[in-house]
C-alpha positions as CSV (number, residue, x, y, z in Angstrom):
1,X,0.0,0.0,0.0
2,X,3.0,2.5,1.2
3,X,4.7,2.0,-2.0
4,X,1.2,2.5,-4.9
5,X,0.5,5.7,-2.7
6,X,4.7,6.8,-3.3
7,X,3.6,6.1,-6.8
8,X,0.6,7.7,-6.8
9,X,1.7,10.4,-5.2
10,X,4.7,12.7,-6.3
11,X,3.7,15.6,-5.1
12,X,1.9,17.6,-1.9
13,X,-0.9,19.3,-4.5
14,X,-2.2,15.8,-6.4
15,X,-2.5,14.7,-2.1
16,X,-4.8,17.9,-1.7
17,X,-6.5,17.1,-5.1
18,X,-7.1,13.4,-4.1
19,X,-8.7,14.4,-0.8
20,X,-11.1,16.9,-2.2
21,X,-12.1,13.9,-4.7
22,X,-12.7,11.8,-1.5
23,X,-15.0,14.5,0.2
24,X,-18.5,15.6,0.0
25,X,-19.1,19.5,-0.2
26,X,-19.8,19.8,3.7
27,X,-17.0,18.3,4.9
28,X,-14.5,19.6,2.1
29,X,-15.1,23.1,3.3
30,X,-15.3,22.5,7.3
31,X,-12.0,21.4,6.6
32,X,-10.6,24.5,4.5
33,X,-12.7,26.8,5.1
34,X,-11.9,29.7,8.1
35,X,-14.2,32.1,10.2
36,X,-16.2,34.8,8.6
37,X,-14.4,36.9,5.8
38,X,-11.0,34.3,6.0
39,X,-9.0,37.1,6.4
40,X,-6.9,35.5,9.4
41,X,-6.6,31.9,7.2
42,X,-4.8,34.6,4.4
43,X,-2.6,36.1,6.0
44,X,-1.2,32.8,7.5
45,X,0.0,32.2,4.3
46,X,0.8,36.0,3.6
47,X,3.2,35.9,6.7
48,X,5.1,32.9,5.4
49,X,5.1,34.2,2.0
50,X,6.2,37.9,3.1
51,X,9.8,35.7,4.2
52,X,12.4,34.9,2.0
53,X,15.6,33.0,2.1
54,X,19.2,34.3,2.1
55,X,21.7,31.2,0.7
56,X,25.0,30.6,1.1
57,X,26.9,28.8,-1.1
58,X,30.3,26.3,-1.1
59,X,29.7,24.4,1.7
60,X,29.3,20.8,2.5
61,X,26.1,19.9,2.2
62,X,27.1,15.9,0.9
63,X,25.2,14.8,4.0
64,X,22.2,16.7,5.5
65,X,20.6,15.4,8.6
66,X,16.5,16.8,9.0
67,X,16.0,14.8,12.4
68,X,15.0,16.8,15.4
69,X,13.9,16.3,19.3
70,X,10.9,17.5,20.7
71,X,10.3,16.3,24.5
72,X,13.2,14.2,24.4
73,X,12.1,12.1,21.5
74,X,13.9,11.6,18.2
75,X,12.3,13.1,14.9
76,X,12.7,12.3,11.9
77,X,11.5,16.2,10.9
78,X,10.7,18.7,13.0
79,X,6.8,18.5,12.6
80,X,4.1,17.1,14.1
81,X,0.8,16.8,13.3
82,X,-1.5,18.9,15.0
83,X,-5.0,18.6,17.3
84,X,-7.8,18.6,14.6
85,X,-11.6,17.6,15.7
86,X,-14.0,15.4,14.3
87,X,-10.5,13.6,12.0
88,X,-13.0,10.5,11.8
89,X,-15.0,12.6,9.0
90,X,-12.1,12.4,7.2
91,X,-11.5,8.7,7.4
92,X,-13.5,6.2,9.5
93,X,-10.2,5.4,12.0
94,X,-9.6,9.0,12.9
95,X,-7.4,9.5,15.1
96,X,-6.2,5.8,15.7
97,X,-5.4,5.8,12.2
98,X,-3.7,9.0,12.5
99,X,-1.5,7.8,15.4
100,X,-0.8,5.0,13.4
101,X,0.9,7.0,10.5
102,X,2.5,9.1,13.2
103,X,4.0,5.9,14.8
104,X,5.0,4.8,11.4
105,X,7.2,7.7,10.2
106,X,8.4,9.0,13.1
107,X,6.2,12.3,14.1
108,X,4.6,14.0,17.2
109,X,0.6,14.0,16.6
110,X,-1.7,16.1,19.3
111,X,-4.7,14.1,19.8
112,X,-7.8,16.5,20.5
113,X,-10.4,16.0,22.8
114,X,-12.7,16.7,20.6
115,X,-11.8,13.5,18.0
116,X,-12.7,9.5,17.9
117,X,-11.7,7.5,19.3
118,X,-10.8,8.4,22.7
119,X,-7.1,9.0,23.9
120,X,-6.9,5.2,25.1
121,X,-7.3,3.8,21.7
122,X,-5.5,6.3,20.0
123,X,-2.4,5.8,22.4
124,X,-2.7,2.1,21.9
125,X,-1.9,2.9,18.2
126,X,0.6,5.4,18.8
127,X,3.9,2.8,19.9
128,X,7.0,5.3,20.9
129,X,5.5,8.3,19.0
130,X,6.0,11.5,21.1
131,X,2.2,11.8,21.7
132,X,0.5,14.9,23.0
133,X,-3.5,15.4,24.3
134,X,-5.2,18.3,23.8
135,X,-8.0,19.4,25.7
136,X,-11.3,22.2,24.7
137,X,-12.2,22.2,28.5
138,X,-15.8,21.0,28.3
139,X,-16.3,20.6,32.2
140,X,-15.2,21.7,35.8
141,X,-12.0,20.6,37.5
142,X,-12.7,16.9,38.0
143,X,-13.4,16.9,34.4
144,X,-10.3,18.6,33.7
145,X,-8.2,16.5,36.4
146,X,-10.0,12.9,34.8
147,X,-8.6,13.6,31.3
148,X,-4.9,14.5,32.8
149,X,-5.0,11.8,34.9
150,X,-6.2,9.4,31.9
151,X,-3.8,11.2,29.3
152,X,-0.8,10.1,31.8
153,X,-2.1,6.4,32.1
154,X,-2.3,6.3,28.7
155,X,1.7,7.2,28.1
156,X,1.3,11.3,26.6
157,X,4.3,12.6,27.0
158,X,2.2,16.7,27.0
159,X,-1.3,17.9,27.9
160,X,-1.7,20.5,25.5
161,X,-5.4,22.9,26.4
162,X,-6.6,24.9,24.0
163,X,-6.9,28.8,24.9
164,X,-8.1,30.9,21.8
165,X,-12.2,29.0,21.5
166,X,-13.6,31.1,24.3
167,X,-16.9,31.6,21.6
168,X,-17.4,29.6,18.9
169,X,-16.9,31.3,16.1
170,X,-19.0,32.3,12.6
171,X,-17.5,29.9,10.1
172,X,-19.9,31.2,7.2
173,X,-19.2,27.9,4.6
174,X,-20.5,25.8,7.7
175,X,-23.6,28.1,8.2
176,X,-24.5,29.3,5.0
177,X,-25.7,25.7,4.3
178,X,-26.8,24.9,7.9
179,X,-23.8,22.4,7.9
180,X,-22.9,24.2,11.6
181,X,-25.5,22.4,13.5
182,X,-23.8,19.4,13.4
183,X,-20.4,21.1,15.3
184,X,-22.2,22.9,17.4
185,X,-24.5,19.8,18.7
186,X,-21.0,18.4,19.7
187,X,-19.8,21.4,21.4
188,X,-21.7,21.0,24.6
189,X,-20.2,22.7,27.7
190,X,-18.8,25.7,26.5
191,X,-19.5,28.2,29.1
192,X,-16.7,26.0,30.7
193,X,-14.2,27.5,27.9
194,X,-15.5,30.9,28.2
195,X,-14.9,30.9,31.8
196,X,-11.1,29.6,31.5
197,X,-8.7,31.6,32.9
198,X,-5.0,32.2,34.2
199,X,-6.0,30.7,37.8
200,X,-6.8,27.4,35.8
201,X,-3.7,27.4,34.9
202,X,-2.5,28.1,37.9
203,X,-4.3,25.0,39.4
204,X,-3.3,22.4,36.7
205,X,0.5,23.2,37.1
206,X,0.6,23.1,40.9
207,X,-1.8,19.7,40.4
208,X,-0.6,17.8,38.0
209,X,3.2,17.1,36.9
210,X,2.6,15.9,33.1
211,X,4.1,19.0,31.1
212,X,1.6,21.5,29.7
213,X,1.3,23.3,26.7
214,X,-1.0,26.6,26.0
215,X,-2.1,26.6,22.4
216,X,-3.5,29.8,20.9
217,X,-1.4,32.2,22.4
218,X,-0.9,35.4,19.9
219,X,1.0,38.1,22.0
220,X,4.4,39.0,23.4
221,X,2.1,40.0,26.5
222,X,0.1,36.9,26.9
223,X,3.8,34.4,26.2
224,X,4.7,36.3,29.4
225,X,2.2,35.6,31.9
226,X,2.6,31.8,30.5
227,X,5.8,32.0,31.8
228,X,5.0,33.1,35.2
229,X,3.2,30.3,35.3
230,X,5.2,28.1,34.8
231,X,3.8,26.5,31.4
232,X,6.2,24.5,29.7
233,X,4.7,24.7,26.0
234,X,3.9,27.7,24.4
235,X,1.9,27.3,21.3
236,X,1.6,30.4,18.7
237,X,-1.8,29.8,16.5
238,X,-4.7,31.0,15.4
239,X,-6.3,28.2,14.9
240,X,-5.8,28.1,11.4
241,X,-7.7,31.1,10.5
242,X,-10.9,29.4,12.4
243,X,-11.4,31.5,15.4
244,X,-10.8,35.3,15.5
245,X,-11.1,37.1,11.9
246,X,-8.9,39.7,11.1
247,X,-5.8,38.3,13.6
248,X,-2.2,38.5,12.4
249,X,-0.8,35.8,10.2
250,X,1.7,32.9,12.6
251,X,4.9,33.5,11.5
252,X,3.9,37.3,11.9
253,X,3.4,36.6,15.8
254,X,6.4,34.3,16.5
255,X,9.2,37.1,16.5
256,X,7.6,38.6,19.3
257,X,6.8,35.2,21.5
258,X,10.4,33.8,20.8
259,X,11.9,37.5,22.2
260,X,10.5,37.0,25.0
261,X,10.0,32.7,25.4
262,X,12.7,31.5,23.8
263,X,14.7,29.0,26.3
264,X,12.4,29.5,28.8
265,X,9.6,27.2,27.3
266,X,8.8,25.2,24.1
267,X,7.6,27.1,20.5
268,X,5.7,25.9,18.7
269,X,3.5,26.9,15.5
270,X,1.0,26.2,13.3
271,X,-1.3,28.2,10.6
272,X,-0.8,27.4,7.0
273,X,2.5,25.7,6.5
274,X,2.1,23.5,3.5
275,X,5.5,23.6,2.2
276,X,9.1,22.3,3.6
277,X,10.4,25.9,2.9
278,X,7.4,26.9,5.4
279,X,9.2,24.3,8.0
280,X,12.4,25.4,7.4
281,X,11.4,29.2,8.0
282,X,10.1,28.9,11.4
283,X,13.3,26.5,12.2
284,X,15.6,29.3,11.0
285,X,12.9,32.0,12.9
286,X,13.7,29.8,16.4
287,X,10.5,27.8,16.6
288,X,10.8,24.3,18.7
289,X,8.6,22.4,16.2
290,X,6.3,23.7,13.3
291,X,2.4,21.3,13.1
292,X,0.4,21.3,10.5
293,X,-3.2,20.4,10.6
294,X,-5.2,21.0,6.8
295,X,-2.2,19.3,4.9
296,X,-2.3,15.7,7.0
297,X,-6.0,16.0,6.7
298,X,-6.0,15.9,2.9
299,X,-3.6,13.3,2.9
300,X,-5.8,11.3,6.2
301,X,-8.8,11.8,3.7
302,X,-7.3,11.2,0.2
303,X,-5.0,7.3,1.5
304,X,-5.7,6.5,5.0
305,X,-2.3,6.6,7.3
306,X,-0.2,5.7,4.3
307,X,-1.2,9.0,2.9
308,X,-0.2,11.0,6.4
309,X,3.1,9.5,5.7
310,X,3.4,10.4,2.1
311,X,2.7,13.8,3.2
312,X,5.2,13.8,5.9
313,X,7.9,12.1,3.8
314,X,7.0,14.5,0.7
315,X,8.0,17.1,3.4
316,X,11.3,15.7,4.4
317,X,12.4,16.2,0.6
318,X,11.3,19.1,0.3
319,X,12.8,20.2,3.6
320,X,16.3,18.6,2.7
321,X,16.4,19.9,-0.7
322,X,16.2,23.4,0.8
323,X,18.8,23.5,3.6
324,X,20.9,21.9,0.7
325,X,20.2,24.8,-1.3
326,X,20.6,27.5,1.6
327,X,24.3,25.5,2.4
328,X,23.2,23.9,5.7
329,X,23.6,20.2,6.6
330,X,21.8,20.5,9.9
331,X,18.6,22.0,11.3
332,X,20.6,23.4,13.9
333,X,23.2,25.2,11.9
334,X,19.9,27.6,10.7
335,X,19.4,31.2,12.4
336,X,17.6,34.5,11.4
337,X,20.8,35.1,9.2
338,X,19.0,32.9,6.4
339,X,16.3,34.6,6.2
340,X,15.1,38.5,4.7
341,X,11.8,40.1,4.3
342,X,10.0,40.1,0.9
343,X,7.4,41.4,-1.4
344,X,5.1,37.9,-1.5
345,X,4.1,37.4,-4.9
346,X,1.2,34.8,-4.8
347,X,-2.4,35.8,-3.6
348,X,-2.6,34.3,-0.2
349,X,-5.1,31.5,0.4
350,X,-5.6,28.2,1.7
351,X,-3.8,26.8,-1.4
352,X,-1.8,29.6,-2.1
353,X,1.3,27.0,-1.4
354,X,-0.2,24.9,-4.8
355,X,0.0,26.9,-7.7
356,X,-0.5,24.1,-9.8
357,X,-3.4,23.2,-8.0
358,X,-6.3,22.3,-10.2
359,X,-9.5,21.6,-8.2
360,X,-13.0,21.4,-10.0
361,X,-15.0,24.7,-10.3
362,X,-16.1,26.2,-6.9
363,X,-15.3,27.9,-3.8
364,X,-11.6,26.9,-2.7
């Protein structure tokens, strides 16, 4: 199977084309589509496009080592696959299936609470993976408390809560065809969310000793009180685009949470890397570990777990091709030095990466 989906697939875009082959309208645009006018989901890719690389030339680069650590776990890459709800729309294991691939090529995946099936069975497909959980906080402490105390049975090496879903937001492809009362009958409990604040925080790190990780932070100011509290993950995202419109793009944001983070805690970041340049940027910024969540999903949706790890190994190429051409042999030989503001000169989108994507007529 591994090797007809190597052959079948050469490149990322005919991954994203296969997937959208594989879905029904609903679910094609719950999974690419953003909150109200898109405008955060754009300049995700804006950011990353706005960066561009400065190479050096006559050096070594015979041998080029991508591997990474994250946690204390060896990587082939540094990316892992990030907390994505309701993954068994896009395939009938869901997240089993996506531990699975993680397992199989060597990858951190965040499990969300929010996914099936549960973090037991996922685990139970995960073998040595660096595995994370990730919690929407759909309950009071013991509920909290149960799913830490489950997630550290169960072998995570992180608990990873969600910050930035206080309301849920107006995703207008979801509700201009009703599609959004399907979510929202499986977002029960949110006044818990809405109430979350810095003394929960407070609570879980003085309770529990499993490492945690803030996702959603978005400020130099809000990186800091994560430090005071101790948090031992900081995780710059916007959710993709799917929570606040009009926010700043990802790679815009991490300067100014790596000033003041960096050493202290773990970066990482998501929203819209689709490309190994993408990876390599953040590296080179002074993120910890880049995720991406759309790009498994088409491959989840278009091959199973064979096609997360065609994605993920499509990746690695890409990624060793370009710290060959920027004369580096080693993730950690890359700094800011290798990289240079620029005038972007695509139209930013979800598939803005693709240029040479060809989807059938409609809204993409």
């Amino acid at each position: 199977m591994t090797e007809l989906v190597e052959s079948r697939f050469e490149t990322l875009h005919e991954i994203v084309k296969a997937a959208r082959t594989q879905l029904n309208q609903n679910i094609w645009d719950y999974l690419v589509g953003a909150t109200e006018t898109e405008t955060t989901l754009r300049r995700n890719r804006l950011a990353l496009d706005s960066i561009a690389f400065r190479p050096r030339v006559l050096r070594d680069v015979s041998s080029i080592d991508c591997t990474h650590r994250f946690l204390g776990k060896p990587l082939r890459i540094p990316v892992a696959l990030a907390p994505v709800g309701s993954l068994e729309s896009f395939e009938a294991g869901g997240g089993a299936t996506v531990a699975a691939a993680a397992a199989e090529f060597g990858s951190p995946f965040f499990l969300s609470s929010v996914t099936h099936p549960g973090l037991e069975a996922a685990a139970a497909q995960a073998g040595e993976a660096c595995k994370i959980f990730q919690l929407y906080v759909r309950g009071d402490d013991a509920f909290v408390d149960d799913y830490a105390r489950r997630a550290v049975d169960a072998g995570y090496d992180a608990f990873c809560i969600t910050v930035d879903t206080a309301l849920y937001s107006r995703r207008e492809r979801d509700l201009s065809k009703r599609f959004v009362k399907y979510w929202r009958q499986r977002a029960t409990g949110h006044d818990y969310q809405a109430a979350l604040s810095w003394k929960d925080v407070e609570r879980f790190k003085a309770k529990h000793k499993i490492p945690l990780i803030l996702k959603g932070i978005a400020t130099e100011e809000d990186a800091r009180i994560a430090l005071e509290h101790g948090v031992d993950g900081i995780y710059v995202s916007n959710h993709g685009g799917r929570q606040l419109d009009h926010g700043r793009g990802a790679m815009e944001v991490l300067p100014e949470v790596l000033a003041v983070a960096r050493g202290k805690a773990l970066i990482l970041v998501d929203g819209g890397f689709s490309r190994g340049t993408d990876i390599v940027k953040a590296i080179a910024m002074g993120a910890d570990l880049v995720a991406i969540g759309r790009l498994y999903c088409y491959g989840l949706a278009a091959a199973g777990a064979p096609g997360i790890v065609r994605v993920l190994e499509l990746l690695e190429s890409e990624i060793r091709t370009c710290l060959g051409l920027l004369g580096v042999d080693r993730l950690s030989a890359l700094d800011k030095s290798y990289l240079a503001p620029a005038a972007p000169v695509s139209t930013p989108g979800v598939h803005g990466a693709f240029p040479l994507l060809d989807l059938e007529s409609g809204i993409y």
